[in-house]
C-alpha positions in Angstrom: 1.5 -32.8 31.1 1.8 -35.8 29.1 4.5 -35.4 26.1 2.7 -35.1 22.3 4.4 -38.0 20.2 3.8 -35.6 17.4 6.8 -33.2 18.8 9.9 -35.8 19.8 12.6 -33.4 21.0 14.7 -34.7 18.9 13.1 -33.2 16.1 13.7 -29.7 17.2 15.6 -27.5 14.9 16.6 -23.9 14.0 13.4 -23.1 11.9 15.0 -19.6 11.0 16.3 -19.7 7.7 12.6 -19.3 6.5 11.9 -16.2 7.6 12.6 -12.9 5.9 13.2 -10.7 8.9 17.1 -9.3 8.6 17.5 -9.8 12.0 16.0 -13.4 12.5 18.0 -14.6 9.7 21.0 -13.3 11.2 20.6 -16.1 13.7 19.8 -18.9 11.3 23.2 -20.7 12.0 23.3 -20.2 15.3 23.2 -23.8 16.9 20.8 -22.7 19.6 17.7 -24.3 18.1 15.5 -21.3 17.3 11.9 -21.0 16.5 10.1 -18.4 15.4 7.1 -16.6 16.9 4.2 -18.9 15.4 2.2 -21.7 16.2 4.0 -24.7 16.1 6.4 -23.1 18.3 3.8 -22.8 20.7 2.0 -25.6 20.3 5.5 -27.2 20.9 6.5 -25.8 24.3 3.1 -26.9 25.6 3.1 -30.5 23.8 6.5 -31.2 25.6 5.6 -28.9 28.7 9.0 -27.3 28.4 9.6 -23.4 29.6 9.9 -20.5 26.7 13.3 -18.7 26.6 11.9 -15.5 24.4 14.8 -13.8 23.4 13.7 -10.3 21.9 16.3 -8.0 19.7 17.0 -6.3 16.3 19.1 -6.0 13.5 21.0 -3.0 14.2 21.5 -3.7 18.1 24.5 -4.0 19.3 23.9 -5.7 22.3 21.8 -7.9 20.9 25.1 -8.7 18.8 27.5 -9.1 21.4 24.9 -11.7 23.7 24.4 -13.7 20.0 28.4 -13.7 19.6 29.2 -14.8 23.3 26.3 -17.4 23.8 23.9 -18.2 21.4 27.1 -19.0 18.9 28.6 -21.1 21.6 27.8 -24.8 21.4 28.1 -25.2 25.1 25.6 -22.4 25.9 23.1 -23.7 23.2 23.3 -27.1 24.4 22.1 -25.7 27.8 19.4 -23.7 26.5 18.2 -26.5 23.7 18.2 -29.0 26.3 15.9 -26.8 28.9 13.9 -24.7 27.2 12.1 -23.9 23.2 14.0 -21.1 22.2 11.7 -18.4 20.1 12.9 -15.4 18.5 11.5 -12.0 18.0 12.6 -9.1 15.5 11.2 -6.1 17.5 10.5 -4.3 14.7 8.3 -6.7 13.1 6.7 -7.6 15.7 6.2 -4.7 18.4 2.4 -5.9 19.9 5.2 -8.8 21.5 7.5 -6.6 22.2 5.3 -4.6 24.1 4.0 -7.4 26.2 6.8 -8.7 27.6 8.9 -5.0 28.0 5.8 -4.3 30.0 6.0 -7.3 32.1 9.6 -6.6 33.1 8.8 -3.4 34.1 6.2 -4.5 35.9 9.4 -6.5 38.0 10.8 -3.7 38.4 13.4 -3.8 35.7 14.6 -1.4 33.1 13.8 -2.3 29.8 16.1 -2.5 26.7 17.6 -4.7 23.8 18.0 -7.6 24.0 15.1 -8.3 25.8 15.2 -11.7 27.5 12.2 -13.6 29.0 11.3 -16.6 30.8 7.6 -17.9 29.6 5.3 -21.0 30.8 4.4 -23.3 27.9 1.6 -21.3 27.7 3.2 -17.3 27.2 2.9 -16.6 30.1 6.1 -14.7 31.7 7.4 -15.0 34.9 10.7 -14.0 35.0 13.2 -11.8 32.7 16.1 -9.3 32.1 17.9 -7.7 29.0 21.5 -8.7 28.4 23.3 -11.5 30.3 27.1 -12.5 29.6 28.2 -15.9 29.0 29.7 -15.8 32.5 29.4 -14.3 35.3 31.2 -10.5 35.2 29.3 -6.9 35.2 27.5 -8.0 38.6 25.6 -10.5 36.6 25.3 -13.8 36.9 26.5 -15.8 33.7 23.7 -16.8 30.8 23.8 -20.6 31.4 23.8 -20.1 34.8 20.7 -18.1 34.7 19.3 -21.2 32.4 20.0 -23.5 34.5 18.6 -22.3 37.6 15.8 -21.1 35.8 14.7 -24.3 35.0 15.7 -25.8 38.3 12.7 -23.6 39.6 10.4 -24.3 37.5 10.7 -27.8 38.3 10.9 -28.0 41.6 8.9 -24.7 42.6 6.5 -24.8 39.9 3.9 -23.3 42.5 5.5 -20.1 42.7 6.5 -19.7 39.5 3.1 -20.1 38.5 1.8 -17.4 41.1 4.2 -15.3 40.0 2.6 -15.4 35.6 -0.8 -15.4 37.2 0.4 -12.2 38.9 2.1 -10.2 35.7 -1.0 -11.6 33.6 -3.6 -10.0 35.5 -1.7 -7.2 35.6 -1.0 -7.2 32.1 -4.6 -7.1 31.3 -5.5 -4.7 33.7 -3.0 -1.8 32.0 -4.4 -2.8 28.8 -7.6 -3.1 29.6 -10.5 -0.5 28.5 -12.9 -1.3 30.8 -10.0 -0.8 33.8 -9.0 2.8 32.3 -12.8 3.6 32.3 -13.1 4.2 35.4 -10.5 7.5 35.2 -13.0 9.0 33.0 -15.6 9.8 35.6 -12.9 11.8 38.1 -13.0 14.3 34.9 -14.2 18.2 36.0 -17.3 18.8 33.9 -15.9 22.3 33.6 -12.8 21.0 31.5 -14.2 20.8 28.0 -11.3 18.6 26.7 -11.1 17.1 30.5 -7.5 18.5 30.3 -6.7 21.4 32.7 -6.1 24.3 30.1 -2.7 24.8 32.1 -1.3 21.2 32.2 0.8 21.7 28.9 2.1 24.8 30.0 3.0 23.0 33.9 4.4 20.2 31.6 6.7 21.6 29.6 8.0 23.7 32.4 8.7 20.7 34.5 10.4 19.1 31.4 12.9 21.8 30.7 13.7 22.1 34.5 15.3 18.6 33.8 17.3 19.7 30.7 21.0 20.0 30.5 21.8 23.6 30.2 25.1 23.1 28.7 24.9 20.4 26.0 21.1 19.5 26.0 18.9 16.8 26.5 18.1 15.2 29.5 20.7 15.3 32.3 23.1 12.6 32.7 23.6 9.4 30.5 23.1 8.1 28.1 21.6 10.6 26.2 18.5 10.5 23.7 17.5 13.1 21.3 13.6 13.1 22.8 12.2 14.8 20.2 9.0 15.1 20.6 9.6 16.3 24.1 11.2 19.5 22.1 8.2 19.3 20.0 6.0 20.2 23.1 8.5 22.5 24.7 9.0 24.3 21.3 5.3 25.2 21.0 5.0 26.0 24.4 7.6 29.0 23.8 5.7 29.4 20.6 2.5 30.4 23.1 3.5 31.8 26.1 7.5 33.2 25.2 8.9 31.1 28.4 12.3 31.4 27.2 13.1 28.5 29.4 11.1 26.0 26.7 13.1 27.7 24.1 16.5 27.3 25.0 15.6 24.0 26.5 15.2 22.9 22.8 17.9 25.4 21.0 20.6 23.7 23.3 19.5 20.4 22.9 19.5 21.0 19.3 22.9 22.8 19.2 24.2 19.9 21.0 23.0 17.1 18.7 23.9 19.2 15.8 27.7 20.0 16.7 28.4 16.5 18.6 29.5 12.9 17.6 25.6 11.9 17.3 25.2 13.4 13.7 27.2 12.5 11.1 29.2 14.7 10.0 30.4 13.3 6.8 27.2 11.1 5.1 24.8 12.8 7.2 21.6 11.3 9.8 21.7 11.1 13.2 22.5 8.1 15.2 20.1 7.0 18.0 21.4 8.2 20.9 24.6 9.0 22.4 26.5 6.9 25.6 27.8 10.0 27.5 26.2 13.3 28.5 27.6 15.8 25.7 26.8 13.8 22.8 30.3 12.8 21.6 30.2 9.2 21.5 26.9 7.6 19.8 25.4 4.5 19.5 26.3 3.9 16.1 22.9 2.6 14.9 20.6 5.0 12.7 16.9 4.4 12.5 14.6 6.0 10.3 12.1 6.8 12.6 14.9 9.1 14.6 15.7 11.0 11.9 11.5 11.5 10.7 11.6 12.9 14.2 14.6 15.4 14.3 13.7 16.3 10.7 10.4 17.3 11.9 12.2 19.1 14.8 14.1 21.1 13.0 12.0 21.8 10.3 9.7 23.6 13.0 12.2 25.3 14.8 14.0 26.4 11.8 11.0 28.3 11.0 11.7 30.7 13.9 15.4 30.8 13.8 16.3 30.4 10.0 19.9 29.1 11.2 21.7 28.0 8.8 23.5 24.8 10.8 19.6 23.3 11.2 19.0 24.0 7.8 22.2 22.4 6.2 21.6 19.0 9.2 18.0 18.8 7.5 19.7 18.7 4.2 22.0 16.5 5.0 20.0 14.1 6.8 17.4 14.0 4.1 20.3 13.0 1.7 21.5 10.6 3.7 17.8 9.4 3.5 17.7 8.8 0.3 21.3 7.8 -0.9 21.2 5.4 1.6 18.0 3.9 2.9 16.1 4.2 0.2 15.1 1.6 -1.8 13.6 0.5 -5.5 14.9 3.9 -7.0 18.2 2.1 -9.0 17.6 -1.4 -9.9 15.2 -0.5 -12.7 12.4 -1.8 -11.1 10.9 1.3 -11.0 8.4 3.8 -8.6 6.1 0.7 -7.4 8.9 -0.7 -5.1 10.0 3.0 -3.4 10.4 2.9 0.4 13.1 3.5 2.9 15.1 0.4 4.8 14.5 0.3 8.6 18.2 0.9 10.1 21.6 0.8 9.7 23.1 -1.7 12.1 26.0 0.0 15.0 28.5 -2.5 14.1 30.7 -3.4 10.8 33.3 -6.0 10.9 32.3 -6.9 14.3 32.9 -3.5 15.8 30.7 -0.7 17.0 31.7 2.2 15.1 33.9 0.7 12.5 33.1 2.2 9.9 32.6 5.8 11.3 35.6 6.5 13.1 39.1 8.0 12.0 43.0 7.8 12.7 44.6 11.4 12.8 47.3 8.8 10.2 44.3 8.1 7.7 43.2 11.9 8.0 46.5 13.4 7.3 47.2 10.7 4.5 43.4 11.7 3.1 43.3 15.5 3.5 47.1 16.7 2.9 47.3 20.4 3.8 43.7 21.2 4.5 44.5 18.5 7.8 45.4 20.8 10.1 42.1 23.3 9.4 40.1 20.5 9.2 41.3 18.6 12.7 40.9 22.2 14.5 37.5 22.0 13.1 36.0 18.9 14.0 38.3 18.3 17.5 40.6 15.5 15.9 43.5 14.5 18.2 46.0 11.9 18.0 44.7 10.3 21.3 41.4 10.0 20.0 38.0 10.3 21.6 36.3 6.6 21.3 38.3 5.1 24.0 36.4 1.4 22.8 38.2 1.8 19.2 41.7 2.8 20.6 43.6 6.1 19.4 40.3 6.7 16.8 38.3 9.8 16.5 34.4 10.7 16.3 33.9 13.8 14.3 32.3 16.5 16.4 32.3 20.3 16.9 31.8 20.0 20.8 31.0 21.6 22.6 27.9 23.5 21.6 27.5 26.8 20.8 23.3 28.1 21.3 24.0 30.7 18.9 26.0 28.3 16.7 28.5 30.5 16.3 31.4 29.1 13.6 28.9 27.2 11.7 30.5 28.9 8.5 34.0 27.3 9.4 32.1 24.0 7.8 31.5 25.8 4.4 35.0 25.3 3.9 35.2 21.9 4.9 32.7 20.7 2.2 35.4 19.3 -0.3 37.6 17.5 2.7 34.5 15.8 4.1 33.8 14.6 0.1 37.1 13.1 0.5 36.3 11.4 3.5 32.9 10.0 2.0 34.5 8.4 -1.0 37.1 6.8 1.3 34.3 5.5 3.5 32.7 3.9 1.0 35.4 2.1 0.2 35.3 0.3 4.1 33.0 -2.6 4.6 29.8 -1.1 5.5 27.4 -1.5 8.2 25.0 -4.0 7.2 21.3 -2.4 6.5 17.7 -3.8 7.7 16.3 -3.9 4.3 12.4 -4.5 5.8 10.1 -2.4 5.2 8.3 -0.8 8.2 4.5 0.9 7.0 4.8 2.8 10.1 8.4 4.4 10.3 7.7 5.0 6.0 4.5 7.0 7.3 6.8 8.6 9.9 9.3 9.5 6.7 6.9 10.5 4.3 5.1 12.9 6.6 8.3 14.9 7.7 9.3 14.9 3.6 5.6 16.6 2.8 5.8 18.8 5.5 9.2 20.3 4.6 9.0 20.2 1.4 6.8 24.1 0.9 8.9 24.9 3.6 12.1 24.6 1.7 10.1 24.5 -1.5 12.3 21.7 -2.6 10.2 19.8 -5.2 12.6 16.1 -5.1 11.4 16.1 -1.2 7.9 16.2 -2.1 8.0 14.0 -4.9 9.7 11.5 -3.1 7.5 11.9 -0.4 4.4 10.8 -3.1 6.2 8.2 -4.7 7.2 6.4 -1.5 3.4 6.8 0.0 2.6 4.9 -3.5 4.9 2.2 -2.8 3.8 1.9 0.7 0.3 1.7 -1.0 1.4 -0.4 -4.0 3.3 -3.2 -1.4 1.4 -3.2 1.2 -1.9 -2.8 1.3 -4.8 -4.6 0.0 -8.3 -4.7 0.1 -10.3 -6.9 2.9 -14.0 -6.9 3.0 -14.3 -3.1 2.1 -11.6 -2.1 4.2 -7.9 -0.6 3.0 -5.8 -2.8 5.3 -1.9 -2.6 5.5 0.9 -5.1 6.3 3.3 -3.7 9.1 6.1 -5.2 7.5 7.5 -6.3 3.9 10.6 -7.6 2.3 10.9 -8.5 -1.2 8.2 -10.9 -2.1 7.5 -11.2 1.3 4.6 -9.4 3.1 3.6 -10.0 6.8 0.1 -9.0 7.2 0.1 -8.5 11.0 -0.2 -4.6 11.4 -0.5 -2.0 14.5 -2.6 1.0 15.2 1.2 2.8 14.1 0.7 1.6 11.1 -2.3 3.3 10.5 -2.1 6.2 12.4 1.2 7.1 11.0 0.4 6.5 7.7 -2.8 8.7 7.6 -0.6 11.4 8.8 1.2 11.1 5.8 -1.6 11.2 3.7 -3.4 14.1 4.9 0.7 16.3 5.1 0.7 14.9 1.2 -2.5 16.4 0.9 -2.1 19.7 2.6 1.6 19.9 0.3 -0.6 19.3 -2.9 -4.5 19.7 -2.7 -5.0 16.5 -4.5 -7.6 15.0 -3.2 -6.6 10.8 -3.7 -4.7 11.4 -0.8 -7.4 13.0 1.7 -10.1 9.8 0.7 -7.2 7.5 1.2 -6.7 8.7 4.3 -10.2 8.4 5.4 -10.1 5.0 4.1 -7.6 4.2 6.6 -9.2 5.9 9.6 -12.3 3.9 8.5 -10.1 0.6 8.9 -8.9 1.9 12.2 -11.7 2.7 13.2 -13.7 -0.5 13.0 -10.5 -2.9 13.9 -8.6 -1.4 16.6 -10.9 1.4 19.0 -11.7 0.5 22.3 -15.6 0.9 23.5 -14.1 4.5 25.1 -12.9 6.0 21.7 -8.9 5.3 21.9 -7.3 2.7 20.3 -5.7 -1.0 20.7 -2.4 -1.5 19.3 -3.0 -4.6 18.0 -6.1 -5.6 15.5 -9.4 -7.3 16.8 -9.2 -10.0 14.8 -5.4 -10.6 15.1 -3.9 -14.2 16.4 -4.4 -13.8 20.0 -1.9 -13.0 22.6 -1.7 -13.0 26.6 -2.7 -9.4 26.6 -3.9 -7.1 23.9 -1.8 -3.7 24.1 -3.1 -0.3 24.9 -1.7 2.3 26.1 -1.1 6.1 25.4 2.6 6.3 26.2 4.8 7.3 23.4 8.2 5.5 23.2 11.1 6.3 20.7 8.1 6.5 18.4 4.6 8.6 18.9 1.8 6.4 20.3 -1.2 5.7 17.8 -3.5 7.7 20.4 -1.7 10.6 20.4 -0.9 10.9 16.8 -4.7 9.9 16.0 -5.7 13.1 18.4 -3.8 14.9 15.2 -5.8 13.1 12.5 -8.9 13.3 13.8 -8.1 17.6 14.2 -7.2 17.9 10.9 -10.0 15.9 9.2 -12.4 18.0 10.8 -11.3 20.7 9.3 -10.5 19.4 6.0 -14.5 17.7 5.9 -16.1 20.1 8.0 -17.5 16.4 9.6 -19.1 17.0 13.1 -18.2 13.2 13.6 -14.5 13.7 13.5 -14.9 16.5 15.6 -17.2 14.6 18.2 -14.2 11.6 17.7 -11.1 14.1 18.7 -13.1 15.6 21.6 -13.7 12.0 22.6 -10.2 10.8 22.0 -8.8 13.5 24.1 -11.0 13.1 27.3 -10.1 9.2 27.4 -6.2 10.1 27.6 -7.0 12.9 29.9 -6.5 11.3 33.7 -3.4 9.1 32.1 -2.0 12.5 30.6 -2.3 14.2 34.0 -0.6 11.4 36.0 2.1 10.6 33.6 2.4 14.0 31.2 6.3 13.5 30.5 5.5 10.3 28.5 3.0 11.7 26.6 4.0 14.7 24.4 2.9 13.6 21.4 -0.7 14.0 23.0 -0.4 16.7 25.2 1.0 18.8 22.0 -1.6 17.6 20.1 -4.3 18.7 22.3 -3.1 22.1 22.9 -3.1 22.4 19.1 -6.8 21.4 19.2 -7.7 23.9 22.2 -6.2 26.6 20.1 -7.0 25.4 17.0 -5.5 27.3 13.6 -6.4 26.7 10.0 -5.6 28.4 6.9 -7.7 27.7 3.6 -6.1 28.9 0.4 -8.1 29.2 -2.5 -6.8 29.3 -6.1 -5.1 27.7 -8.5 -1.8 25.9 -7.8 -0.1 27.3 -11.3 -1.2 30.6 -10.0 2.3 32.7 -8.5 -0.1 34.1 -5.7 -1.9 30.7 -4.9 2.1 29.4 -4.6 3.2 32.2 -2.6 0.5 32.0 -0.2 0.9 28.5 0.2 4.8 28.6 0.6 3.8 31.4 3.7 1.4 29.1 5.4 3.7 25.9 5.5 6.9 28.2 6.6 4.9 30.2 9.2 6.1 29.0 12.7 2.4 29.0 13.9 2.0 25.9 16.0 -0.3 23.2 15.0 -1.4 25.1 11.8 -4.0 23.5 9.4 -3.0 24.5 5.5 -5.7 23.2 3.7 -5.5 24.4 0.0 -8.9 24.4 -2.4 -8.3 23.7 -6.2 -10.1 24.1 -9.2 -13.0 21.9 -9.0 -12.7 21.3 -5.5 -15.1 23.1 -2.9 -14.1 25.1 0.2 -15.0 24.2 3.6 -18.5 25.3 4.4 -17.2 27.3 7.4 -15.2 29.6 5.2 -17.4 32.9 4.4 -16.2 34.0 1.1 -16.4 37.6 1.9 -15.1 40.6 3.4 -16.5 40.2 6.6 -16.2 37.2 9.9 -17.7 34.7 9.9 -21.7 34.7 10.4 -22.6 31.3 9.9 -25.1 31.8 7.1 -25.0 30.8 3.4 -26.7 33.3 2.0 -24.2 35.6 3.2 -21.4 33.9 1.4 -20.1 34.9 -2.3 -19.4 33.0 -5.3 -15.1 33.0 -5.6 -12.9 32.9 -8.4 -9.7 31.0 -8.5 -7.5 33.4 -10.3 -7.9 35.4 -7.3 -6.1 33.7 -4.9 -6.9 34.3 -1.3 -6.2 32.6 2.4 -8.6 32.3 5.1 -6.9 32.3 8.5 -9.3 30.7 11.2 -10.1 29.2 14.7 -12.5 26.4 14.9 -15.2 28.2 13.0 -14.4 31.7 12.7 -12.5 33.4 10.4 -10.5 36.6 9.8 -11.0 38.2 6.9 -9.4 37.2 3.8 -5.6 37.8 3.4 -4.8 37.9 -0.7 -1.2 39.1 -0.1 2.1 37.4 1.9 1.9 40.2 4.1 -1.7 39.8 4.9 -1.7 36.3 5.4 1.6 36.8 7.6 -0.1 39.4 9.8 -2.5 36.9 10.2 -0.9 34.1 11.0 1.4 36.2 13.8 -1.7 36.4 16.1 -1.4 33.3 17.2 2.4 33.6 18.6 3.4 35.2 21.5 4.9 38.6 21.0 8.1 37.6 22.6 8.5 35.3 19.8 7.9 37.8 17.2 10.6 39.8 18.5 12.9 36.6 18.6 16.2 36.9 16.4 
């Protein structure tokens, strides 16, 4: 290829103090001469027919850290890599359609994923070669970065051939996993005798096979490292919820007991960090993600339901405050409601260590605590040798090991003053720096879990907060577009990147419609429908899922679709959600027709690959044994609040509430009488909303009407398992 004039090599440059991203502009110095994902940069490698190094990462990684301190901080190293290749960077978070692409493709080599995530592209985008975190020389069985470099581009020089079979080869396959048309053909092996196309047993197999695999001592998966998996425990959770195999239920109480007592939660500010290094949960990766704790909050919130134990109450607390004292934004700088949302993460290092600012010296504690020390280090395992071998004689607060009955949890009670202490001394240490983006998809993730515990706790801050950050979401980012409600994926300050993911969308609606079901006001059921519509027309397939990425987004090597969830629920399996409660909330055959379709398209990938969708296969189980609860009346009414607060706290899995106010009227399947459900109009009567009274259903019959808490609680038990009523 004949060099463009246009781009002299010479000219290159670190184009990253521009962008807003935390994370890119934590590289902006670096003298590696960084680009970031655009255009030009393109345009650039294939004007100078120069190999991409894509190197892949974000803010709170710290991995991604440690490769930036060792090489691309090094002038020797960045000479190397300026001199072979155009360096582009990627924040993950921003920009996950990418970040999907290329994980994929080193998958697809056989490789296991992670952060950083570095790949070897053609001019073109094309990859053909990769791996995650490479040391500056060679130690840890790998071979040393500019090594790697070097003979990178040593090949692609002198056996360009191969190279280029070898991105011919990961394209193709690349659009064949993403491909529509390619999944289409799974759909016809479906038994016409499966209404859903999913075997009415496959949940149930599922979550059996899953809690085989579960550490029966601490929880989790066996081995390490160790991640929380929630919404695996979502799915075993209901399936004990169902069928009372005790097996799903103390696969998720020991999990939870185990993330609840160990060095993954913290014990003094609260949250949990994103997953712990060993098998017992003692020493975490210090980073902490919004979306985790969304996750665990919904977690617990549902167990808790079941168990009312007080440790999963007081970590749901916790975590929430921890929420909003620290990751929440535009609450204290007078700017006022418009700008709330919550920060991405909290990065795992401060001061240029991992854990810095989390661990403790039995010296500091003694000096700190005074005569409650003693107490206090019997409590949370503190020894002068220390348990974080990486920070020397330092200690991770834990209560390890677990207890299933949480036995002790009231020794805490009378920590609450000493672990003050140790929060105001914290704050005093340099802090780990925080990813101030804003994410519309992990804010839909934190909104939902805030509405949805909110009645359950009846804790009116959670659910206020909960509105006003969906308004800022709103407010920030979103904006009209030719009669559609589109959102940005990501903001920061004045900045607002209006590339967005089916995530966005999906997660988002789900806030909406768990704001809605919290408070009957309507805004927020048409402003979720607004966004389906958007959905609908810019990211479905021709089989009824959905792309990741927009239709009329900047095109990439591959569009992404898939169904597998990741740290985060896929958009397919959180839409089978949606589309399940707008039908009930509309009464519209069409969403109904739209989650029967959704289902049956994810059916034949569900039953080859169930463990990596549980989002989905709870979802559709929920669906199969669908529950709703109308509640009529008038939300100043006592009994209208009472017999709301007893639908959102009922552990019924997958239940609809879907409350009717003044001025609003009730679903049409609802009869509005004594008697089932017949179907016909005429045999419905008028209602009154100073008699408040809840309709329990399933699809479209009804029991009849339950105006008491102990009506509407007898109910709502038909649909658990009898071993679970007797559960203490």
């Amino acid at each position: 290829m004949t060099q463009d004039p246009t781009y002299p090599q010479k000219d290159l440059a670190n184009r990253l103090a521009n962008e807003t991203s935390p994370y890119l502009l934590q590289h902006k110095d670096n003298p590696v001469h960084w680009q970031p994902w655009d255009a030009k940069a393109l345009e650039t490698a294939q004007a100078l027919d120069k190999p991409i190094l894509l190197s892949i990462g974000y803010s709170a990684c710290h991995w991604c850290h440690v490769m930036a301190h060792e090489s691309f901080e090094n002038d020797a190293i960045a000479s190397v890599m300026n001199e072979l290749f155009i360096n582009i960077k990627v924040d993950r978070e921003e920009r996950p359609d990418i970040d999907d692409i290329y994980m994929s493709a080193l998958h697809m080599m056989g490789e296991q994923g992670g952060w950083p995530l570095t790949m070897f592209l053609l001019p073109d985008g094309r990859p053909f070669w990769g791996g995650t975190y490479f040391p500056p020389v060679a130690k840890y069985g790998r071979p040393g970065f500019p090594d790697i470099c070097r003979e990178i581009a040593r090949i692609c020089k002198e056996e360009n051939k191969k190279v280029q079979e070898n991105a011919e080869k990961l394209t193709e396959a690349l659009h064949n996993k993403n491909s529509a048309t390619f999944k289409a053909s799974g759909i016809e092996q479906l038994s016409p005798d499966l209404p859903l196309g999913v075997p009415e047993d496959l949940a149930g197999e599922a979550s059996e096979n899953l809690a085989r695999q579960i550490d029966l001592t601490f929880g989790g998966m066996q081995g390490a490292p160790k991640f929380p998996q929630p919404l695996i425990c979502d799915l075993l959770w209901q399936d004990w919820l169902r069928s009372g195999r005790d097996v799903s239920r103390e696969a998720v109480l020991i999990t939870l007991s185990g993330l609840c007592h160990g060095g993954i939660f913290d014990h003094v500010r609260g949250g949990f960090c994103r997953y712990a290094v060993d098998a017992e949960w003692l020493v975490p990766h210090f980073e902490k993600m919004i979306y985790d704790n969304s996750l665990l909050l919904d977690l617990l919130g549902n167990v808790w339901k079941s168990t009312h134990d007080e440790m999963f109450k007081d970590r749901i607390e916790k975590t929430v405050n921890w929420l909003f004292k620290e990751m929440l934004t535009g609450t204290s700088d007078g700017v006022g409601d418009d700008n709330t949302a919550f920060a991405a993460s909290l990065d795992a290092d401060s001061e240029g260590e991992e854990g810095k600012y989390y661990v403790w010296t039995t010296a500091e504690l003694r000096s700190l605590l005074g005569e409650n020390y003693s107490a206090f280090a019997h409590t949370y395992r503190v020894t002068d040798e220390g348990n974080f071998s990486e920070g020397g004689a330092v200690n991770i607060l834990n209560r390890l090991p677990p207890s299933l009955l949480n036995e002790g949890f009231s020794e805490e009670a009378e920590h609450t003053q000493s672990l003050s202490i140790l929060a105001r001394a914290q704050s005093l240490r340099t802090p780990p720096g925080r990813d101030d983006k804003i994410l519309a998809d992990w804010n839909g993730l934190v909104i939902a879990a805030l509405a949805r515990l909110a009645p359950v706790f009846q804790n009116k801050d959670w659910l206020d907060t909960a509105e006003k950050t969906f308004e800022g979401i709103l407010q920030n980012m979103s904006y009209e577009d030719g009669g559609f409600l589109k959102l940005a994926h990501a903001a920061r300050g004045d900045s607002r990147l209006d590339v967005s993911m089916a995530e966005d969308y999906a997660n988002m609606i789900d806030a909406a419609l768990s704001l809605f079901s919290a408070t009957g006001k309507a805004d927020y059921l048409t402003t979720g429908e607004a966004l389906n519509k958007t959905l609908e027309e810019f990211y479905a397939d021709s089989l009824g899922a959905f792309y990741m990425t927009s239709s009329d987004a900047v095109s990439l090597i591959a569009r992404p679709h898939n169904s597998f969830d990741g740290a985060t629920p896929n958009a397919n399996g959180t839409m089978v959600s949606v589309y399940r409660r707008l039908s009930v909330f509309t009464g519209k055959q069409d969403y109904r027709d739209k989650l029967k379709t959704l289902i049956k398209t994810q059916a034949i990938t569900a039953i080859k690959h169930y463990p990596q969708m549980p989002r989905y296969l709870t979802e559709t189980e929920n669906t199969r044994h669908q529950a709703s609860c109308v509640i009529i009346g008038d939300p100043t009414d006592n009994s209208f609040k009472l017999l709301m607060e007893t639908a959102h706290a009922h552990p019924c899995p997958g239940l609809v509430v879907h409350p009717v106010l003044p001025g609003q009227d009730p679903p049409s399947h609802i009869p509005l009488d004594e008697v089932a459900h017949t179907g016909a109009a005429s045999d419905k009567m008028s209602f009154a909303f100073d008699q408040p009274t809840a309709y329990v259903c399933t699809h479209n019959a009804c029991l009849p009407p339950a105006k008491s808490v102990d009506e509407l609680t007898t109910r709502l038990n038909g649909f658990l398992h009898v071993a679970v009523l007797n559960f203490e």
